[in-house]
C-alpha positions as CSV (number, residue, x, y, z in Angstrom):
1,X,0.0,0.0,0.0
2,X,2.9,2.5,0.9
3,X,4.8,1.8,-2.6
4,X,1.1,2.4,-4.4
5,X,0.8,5.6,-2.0
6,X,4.3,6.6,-3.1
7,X,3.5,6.1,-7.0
8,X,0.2,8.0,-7.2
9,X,2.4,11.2,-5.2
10,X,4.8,11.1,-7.2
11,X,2.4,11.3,-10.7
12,X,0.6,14.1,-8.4
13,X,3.9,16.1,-7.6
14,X,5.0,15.7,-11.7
15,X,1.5,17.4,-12.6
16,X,-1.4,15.4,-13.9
17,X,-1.1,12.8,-16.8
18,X,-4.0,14.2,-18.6
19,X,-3.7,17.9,-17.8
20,X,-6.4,18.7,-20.5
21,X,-10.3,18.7,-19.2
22,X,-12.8,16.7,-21.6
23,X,-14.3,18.1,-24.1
24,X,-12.5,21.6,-23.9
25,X,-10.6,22.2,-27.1
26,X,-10.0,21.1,-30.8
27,X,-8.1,17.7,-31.4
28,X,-7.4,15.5,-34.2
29,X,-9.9,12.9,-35.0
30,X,-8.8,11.2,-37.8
31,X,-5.2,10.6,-39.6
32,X,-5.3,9.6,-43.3
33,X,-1.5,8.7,-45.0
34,X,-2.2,7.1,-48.2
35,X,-0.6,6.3,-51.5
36,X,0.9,9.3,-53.1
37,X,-0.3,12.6,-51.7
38,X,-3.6,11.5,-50.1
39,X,-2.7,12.7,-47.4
40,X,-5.6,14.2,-44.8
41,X,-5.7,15.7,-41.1
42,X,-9.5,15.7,-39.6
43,X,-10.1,18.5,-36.8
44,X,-13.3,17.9,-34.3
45,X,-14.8,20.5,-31.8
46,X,-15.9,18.9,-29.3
47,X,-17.7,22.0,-27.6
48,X,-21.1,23.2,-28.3
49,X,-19.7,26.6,-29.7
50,X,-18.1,27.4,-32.8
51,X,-14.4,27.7,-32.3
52,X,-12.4,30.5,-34.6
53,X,-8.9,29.2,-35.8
54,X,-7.5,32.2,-37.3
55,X,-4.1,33.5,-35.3
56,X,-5.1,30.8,-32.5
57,X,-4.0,27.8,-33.8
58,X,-1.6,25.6,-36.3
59,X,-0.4,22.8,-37.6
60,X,3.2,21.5,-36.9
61,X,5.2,18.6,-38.8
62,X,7.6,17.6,-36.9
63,X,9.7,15.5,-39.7
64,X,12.0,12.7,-39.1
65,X,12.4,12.9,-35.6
66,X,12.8,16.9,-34.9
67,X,12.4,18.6,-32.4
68,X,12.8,21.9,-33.7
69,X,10.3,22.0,-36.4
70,X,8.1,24.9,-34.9
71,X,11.0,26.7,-35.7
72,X,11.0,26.8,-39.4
73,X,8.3,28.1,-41.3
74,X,8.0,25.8,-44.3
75,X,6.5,22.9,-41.1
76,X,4.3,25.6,-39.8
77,X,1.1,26.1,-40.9
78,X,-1.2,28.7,-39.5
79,X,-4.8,27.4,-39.5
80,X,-7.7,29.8,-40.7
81,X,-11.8,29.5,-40.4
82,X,-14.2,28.1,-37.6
83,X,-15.1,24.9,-36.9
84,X,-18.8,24.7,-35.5
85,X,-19.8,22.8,-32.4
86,X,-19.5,19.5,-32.8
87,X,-18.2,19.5,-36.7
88,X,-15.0,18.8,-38.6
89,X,-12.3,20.6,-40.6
90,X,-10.5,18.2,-43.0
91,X,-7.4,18.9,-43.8
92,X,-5.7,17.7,-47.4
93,X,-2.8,19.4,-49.9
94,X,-4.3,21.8,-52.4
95,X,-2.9,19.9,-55.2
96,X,-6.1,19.8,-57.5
97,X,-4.0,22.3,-59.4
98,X,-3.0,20.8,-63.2
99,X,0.4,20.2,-63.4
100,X,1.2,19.2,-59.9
101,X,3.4,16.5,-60.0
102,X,0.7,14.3,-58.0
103,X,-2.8,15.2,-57.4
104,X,-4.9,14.4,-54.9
105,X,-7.4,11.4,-55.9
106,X,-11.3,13.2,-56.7
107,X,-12.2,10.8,-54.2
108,X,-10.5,12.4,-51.4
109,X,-10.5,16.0,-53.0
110,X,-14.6,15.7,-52.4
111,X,-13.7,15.0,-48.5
112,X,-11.4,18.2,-48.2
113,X,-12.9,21.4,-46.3
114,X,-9.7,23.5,-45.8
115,X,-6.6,23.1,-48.4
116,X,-3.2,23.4,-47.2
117,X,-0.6,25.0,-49.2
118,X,1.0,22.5,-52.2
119,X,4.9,23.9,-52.0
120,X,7.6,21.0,-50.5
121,X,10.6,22.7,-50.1
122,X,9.4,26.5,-51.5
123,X,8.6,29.3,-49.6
124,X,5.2,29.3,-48.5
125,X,4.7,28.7,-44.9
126,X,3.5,25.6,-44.0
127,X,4.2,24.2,-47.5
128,X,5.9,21.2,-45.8
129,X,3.6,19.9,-43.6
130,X,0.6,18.2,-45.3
131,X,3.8,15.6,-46.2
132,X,3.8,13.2,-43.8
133,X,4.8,9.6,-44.4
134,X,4.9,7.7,-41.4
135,X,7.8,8.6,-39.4
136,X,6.9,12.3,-38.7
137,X,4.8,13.5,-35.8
138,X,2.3,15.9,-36.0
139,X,1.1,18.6,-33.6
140,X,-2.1,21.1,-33.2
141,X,-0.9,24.1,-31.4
142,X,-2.7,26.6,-29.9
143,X,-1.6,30.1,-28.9
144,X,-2.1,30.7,-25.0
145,X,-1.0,34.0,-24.0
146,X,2.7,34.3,-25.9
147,X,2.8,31.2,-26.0
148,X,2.2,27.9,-28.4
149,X,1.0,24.8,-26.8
150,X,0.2,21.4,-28.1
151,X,-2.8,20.6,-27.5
152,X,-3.1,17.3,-29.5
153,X,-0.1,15.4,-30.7
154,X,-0.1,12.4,-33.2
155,X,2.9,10.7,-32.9
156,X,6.0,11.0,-30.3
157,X,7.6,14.4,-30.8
158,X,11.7,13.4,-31.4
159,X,11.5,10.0,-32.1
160,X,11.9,8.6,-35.6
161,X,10.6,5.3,-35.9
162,X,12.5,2.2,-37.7
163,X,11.1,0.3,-40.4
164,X,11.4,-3.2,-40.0
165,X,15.4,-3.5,-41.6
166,X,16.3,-0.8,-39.3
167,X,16.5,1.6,-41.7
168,X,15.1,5.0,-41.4
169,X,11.8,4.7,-43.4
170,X,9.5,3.2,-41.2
171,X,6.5,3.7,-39.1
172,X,5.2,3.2,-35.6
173,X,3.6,-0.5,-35.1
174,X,1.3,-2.8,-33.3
175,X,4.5,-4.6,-31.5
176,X,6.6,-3.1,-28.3
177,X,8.1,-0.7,-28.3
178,X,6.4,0.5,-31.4
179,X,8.6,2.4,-32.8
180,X,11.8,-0.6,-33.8
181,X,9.8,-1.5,-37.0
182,X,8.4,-4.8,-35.2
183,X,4.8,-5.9,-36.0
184,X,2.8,-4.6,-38.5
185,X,2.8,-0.5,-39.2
186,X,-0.3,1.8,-38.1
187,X,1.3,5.0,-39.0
188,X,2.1,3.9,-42.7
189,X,-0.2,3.6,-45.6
190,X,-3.1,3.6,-42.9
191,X,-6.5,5.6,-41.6
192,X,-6.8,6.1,-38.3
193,X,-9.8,7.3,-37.0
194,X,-10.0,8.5,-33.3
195,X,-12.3,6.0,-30.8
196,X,-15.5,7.5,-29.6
197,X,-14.5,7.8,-25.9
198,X,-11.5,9.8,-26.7
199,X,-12.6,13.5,-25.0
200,X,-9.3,15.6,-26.0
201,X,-6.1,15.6,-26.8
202,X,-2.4,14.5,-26.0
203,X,-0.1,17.3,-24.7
204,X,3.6,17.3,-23.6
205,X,2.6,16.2,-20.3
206,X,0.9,13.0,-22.0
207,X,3.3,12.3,-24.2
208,X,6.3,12.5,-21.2
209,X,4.9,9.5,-19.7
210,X,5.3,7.3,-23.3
211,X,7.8,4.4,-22.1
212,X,6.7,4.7,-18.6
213,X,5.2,1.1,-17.7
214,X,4.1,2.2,-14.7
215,X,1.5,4.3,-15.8
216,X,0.2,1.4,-17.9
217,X,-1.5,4.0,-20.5
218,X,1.3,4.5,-23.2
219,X,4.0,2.2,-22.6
220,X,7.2,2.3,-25.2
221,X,6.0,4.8,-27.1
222,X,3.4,6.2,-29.2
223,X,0.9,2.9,-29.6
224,X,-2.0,4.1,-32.2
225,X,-4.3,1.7,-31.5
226,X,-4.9,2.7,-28.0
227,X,-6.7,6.0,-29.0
228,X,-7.0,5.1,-32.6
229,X,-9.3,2.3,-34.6
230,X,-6.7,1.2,-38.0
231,X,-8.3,1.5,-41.1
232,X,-6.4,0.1,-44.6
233,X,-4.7,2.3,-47.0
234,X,-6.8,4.8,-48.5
235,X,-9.7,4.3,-46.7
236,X,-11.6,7.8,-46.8
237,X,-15.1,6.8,-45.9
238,X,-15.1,8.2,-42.4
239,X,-14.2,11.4,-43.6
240,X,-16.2,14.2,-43.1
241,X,-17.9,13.7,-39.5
242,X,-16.7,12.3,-36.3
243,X,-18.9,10.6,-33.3
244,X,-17.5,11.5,-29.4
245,X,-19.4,11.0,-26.1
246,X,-18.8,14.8,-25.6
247,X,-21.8,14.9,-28.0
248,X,-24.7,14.3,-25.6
249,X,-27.5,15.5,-28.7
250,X,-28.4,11.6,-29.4
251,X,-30.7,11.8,-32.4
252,X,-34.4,10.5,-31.4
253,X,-37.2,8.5,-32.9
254,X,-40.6,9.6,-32.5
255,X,-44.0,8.7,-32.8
256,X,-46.2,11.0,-35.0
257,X,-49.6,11.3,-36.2
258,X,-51.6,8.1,-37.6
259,X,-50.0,9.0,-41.3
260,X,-46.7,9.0,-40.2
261,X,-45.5,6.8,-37.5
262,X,-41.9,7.2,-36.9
263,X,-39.5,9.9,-37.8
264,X,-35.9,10.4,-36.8
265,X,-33.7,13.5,-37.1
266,X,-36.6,15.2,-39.2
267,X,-36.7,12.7,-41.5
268,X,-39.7,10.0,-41.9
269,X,-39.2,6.9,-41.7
270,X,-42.4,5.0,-41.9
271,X,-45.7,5.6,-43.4
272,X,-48.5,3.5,-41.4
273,X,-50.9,2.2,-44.2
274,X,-53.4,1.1,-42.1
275,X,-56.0,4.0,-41.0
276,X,-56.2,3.5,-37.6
277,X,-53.8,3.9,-34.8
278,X,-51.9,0.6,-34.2
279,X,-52.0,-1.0,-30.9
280,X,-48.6,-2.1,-30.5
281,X,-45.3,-1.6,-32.2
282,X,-42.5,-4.0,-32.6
283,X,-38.9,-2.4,-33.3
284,X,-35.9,-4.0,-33.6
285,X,-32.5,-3.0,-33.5
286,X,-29.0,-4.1,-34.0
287,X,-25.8,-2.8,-33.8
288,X,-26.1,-1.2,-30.4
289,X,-29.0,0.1,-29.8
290,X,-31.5,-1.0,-27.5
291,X,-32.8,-4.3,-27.5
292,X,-36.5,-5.2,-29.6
293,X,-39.4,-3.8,-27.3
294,X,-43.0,-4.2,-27.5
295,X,-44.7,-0.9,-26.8
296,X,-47.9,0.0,-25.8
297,X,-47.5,3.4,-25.7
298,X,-44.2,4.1,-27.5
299,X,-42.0,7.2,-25.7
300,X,-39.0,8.8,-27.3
301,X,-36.5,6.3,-28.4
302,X,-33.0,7.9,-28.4
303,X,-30.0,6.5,-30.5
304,X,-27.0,5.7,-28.3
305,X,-24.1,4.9,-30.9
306,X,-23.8,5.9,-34.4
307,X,-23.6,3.7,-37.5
308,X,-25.8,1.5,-39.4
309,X,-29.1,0.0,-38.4
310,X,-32.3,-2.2,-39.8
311,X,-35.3,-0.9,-38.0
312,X,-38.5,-2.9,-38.3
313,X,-42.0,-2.0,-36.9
314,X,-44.6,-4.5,-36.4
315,X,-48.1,-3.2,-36.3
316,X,-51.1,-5.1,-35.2
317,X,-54.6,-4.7,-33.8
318,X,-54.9,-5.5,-29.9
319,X,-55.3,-9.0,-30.6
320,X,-52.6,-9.1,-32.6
321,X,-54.1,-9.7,-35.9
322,X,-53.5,-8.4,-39.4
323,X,-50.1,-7.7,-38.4
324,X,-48.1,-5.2,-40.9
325,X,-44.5,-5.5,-40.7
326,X,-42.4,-2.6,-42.5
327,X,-38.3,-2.9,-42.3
328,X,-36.0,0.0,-43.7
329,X,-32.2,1.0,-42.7
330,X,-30.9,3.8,-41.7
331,X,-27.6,5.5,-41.4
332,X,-27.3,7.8,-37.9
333,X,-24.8,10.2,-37.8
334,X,-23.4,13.0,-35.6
335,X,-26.8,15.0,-36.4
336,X,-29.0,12.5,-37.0
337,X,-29.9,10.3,-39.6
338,X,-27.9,11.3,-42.3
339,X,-29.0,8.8,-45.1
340,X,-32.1,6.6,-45.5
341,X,-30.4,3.5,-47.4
342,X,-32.9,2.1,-49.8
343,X,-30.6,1.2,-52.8
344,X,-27.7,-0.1,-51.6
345,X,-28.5,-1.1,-48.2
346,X,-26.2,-3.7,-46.4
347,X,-27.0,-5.0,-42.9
348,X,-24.6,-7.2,-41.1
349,X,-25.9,-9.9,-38.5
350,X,-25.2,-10.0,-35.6
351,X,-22.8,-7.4,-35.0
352,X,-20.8,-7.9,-32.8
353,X,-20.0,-11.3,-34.4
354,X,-20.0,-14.3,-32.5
355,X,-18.1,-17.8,-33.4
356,X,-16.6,-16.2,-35.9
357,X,-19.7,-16.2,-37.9
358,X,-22.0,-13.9,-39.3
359,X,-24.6,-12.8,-42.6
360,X,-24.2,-9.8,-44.4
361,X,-28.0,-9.0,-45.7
362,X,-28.4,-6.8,-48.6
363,X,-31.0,-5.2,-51.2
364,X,-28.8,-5.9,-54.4
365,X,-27.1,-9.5,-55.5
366,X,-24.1,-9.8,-53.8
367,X,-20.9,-10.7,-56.2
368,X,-18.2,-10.7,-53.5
369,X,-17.2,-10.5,-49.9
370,X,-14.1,-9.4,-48.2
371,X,-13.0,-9.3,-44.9
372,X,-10.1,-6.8,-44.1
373,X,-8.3,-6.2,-41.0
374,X,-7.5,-3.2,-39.3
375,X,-3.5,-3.5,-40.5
376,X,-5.0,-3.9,-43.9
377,X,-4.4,-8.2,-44.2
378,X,-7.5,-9.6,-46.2
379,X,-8.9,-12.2,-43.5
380,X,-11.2,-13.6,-46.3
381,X,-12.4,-13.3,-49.6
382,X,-14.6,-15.2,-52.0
383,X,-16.7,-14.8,-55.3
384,X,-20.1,-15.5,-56.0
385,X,-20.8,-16.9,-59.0
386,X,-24.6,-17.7,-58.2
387,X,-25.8,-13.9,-56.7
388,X,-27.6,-13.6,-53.7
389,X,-28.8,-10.9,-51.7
390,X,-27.6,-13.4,-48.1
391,X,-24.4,-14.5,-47.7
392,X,-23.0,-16.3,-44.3
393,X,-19.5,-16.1,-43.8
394,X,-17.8,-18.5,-41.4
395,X,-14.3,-16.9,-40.9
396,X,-10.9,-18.8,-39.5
397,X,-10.1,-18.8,-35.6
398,X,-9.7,-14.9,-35.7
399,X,-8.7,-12.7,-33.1
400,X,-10.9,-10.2,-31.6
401,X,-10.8,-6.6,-32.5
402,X,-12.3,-4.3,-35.6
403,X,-12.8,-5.7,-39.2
404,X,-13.4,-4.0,-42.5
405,X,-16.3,-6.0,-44.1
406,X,-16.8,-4.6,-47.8
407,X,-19.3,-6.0,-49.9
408,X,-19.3,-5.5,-53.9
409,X,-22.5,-6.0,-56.0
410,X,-23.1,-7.1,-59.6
411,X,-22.8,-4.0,-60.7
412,X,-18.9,-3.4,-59.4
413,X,-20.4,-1.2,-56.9
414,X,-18.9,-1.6,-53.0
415,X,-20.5,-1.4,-49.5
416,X,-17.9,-0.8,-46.4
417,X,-19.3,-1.7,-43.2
418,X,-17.3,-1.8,-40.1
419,X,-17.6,-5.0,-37.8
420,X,-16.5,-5.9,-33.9
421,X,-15.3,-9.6,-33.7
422,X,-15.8,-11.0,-30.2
């Protein structure tokens, strides 16, 4: 008890661990390096009032291991604009420009909200920094008084990671101490996308304690994954909004009049056919939401994760005859539901997967399946030669984590869905 005592002083006496407060300030919520110059930064505000950038904050590369990047302006880049509550700035090279040597893929280009100067090695400032490649850390800064403070750092500021020869060209990994080139890289030709719980950023103070394996938090190094979920290469689909428990605005379904039953986030869902007012409703959910429910008189339901659902309503009389049942899915976002899907819909049962087994259900014929893990290694793959709009996959002795699922039609056209394998 008296060394425990002793340990928790001593962290007291060095200043707190996290000395930011939840939910305070600006920090990066998603990291994109991929092929080329698809490169991308996401920004989120998690407060619920816009937040000005202009002479307040920036964006520091800190390349190959630096620690004295903030003091050259090419890896300084002073950011400009607001950032509303609860919204994103992304962050990509203005190289849409012809004759750039390489653009930025349309796909990516359609993601980008605020362009940072194209001009490695020129004389604009901050011309270096929307560059990075793996082995550089990267910093938000924000002015306090006279002086610049990260507030969020990707990365370990002065520490170059290895690649897996030991060479200089690496990234940092899945495998202690992260940054030797061991294990499989989460820094290189990856997406990272910041985990829901995450309430603010890393500063100095944070990132002193990398290495120390008595804290248990960040040991030997910067370790993505334990503030980060790994996407593959290229993987821009998250883009564009970001979901964090600071947001307490759950989007809610709610009953309306006897013409239309159930709308969420302003949108209807259901029309009720029948013309009078149904006794009971049925609705089932999956993917994290509450469990099905038979409602006599149905409240508010509110949405407590984001993602993609299949919501069903059973209607029926009071002795539970001529029973209607009406399925649709829905995409809910940071505001609400963003997207009704009707065309390309794609449900995935269960989720979380059990055994190592689970159905992807869809509204077109299904031509292929693939099954992607969060290093990018396909898991499992197969081809359809008879289409169907069901497909069960039984998948090896896997371990447990986050899985890519991605689903291609008949007509060459691709569903993503993200997966949790227990």
């Amino acid at each position: 008890m008296k060394k425990l005592l002793l340990f928790f002083t001593a962290l007291l006496s060095s200043g707190a661990i996290f000395a930011q407060t939840d939910c305070s300030d600006i920090f990066i919520s998603e990291y994109v390096e991929g092929w080329y110059n698809n490169k991308a930064l996401e920004l989120y505000n998690p407060t619920n009032a816009a937040i000005t950038l202009d002479n307040t904050y920036r964006l520091i590369r800190w390349s190959n291991g630096s620690t004295t990047s903030n003091q050259d302006p090419l890896y300084v880049l002073p950011l400009t604009g607001k950032i509303d509550p609860y919204k994103v700035m992304v962050i990509i090279q203005d190289t849409a420009k012809p004759g750039q040597d390489t653009m930025v893929w349309l796909e990516l280009r359609k993601k980008g909200t605020w362009l940072a100067p194209y001009d490695y090695g020129g004389t604009t400032p901050g011309g270096n920094v929307v560059f990075w490649n793996g082995d550089d850390a990267i910093s938000l800064q924000k002015l306090l008084g006279s002086t610049w403070k990260d507030i969020d750092i990707f990365g370990e500021i002065g520490v170059r990671p290895l690649d897996w020869q030991g060479g200089t060209t690496g990234a940092w990994t899945d495998t202690k101490p992260y940054w030797k080139g061991a294990g499989a890289y989460l820094t290189k030709d990856q997406t990272l996308v910041r985990k829901n719980s995450v309430k603010f950023g890393i500063d100095r103070i944070a990132m002193g304690h990398y290495g120390d394996t008595q804290t248990g938090g960040f040991p030997d190094s910067f370790y993505a994954l334990a503030q980060y979920d790994s996407f593959p290469s290229n993987f821009f689909e998250e883009l564009g909004q970001h979901w964090c428990d600071c947001n307490i605005n759950y989007p809610v379904a709610e009953f309306l009049s006897d013409s239309t039953i159930i709308k969420v986030g302003g949108q209807v869902l259901f029309s009720d056919e029948s013309k009078g007012t149904p006794a009971s409703y049925l609705w089932t959910f999956w993917g994290g939401n509450p469990a099905s429910s038979t409602l006599k008189t149905p409240p508010p339901i509110v949405y407590n994760s984001v993602g993609n659902f299949e919501v069903s309503l059973m209607v029926s009389n009071e002795y539970g005859k001529n029973t209607k049942k009406r399925t649709d899915y829905i995409v809910v976002g940071a505001l609400g539901v963003t997207e009704i899907q009707t065309a390309k819909s794609v449900v995935i049962l269960p989720n979380p997967v059990t055994n190592n087994q689970f159905t992807v259900n869809a509204s077109f014929a299904i031509s292929s399946v693939q099954v992607v893990s969060v290093v990018g290694q396909t898991v499992y793959s197969m081809d359809f030669a008879t289409r169907s709009r069901e497909i069960k996959v039984q998948l090896n002795d896997m371990p447990q984590g986050i899985y890519l699922v991605k689903i291609r039609s008949a007509e060459n056209q691709s569903v993503v869905k993200k997966i949790i394998l227990q």
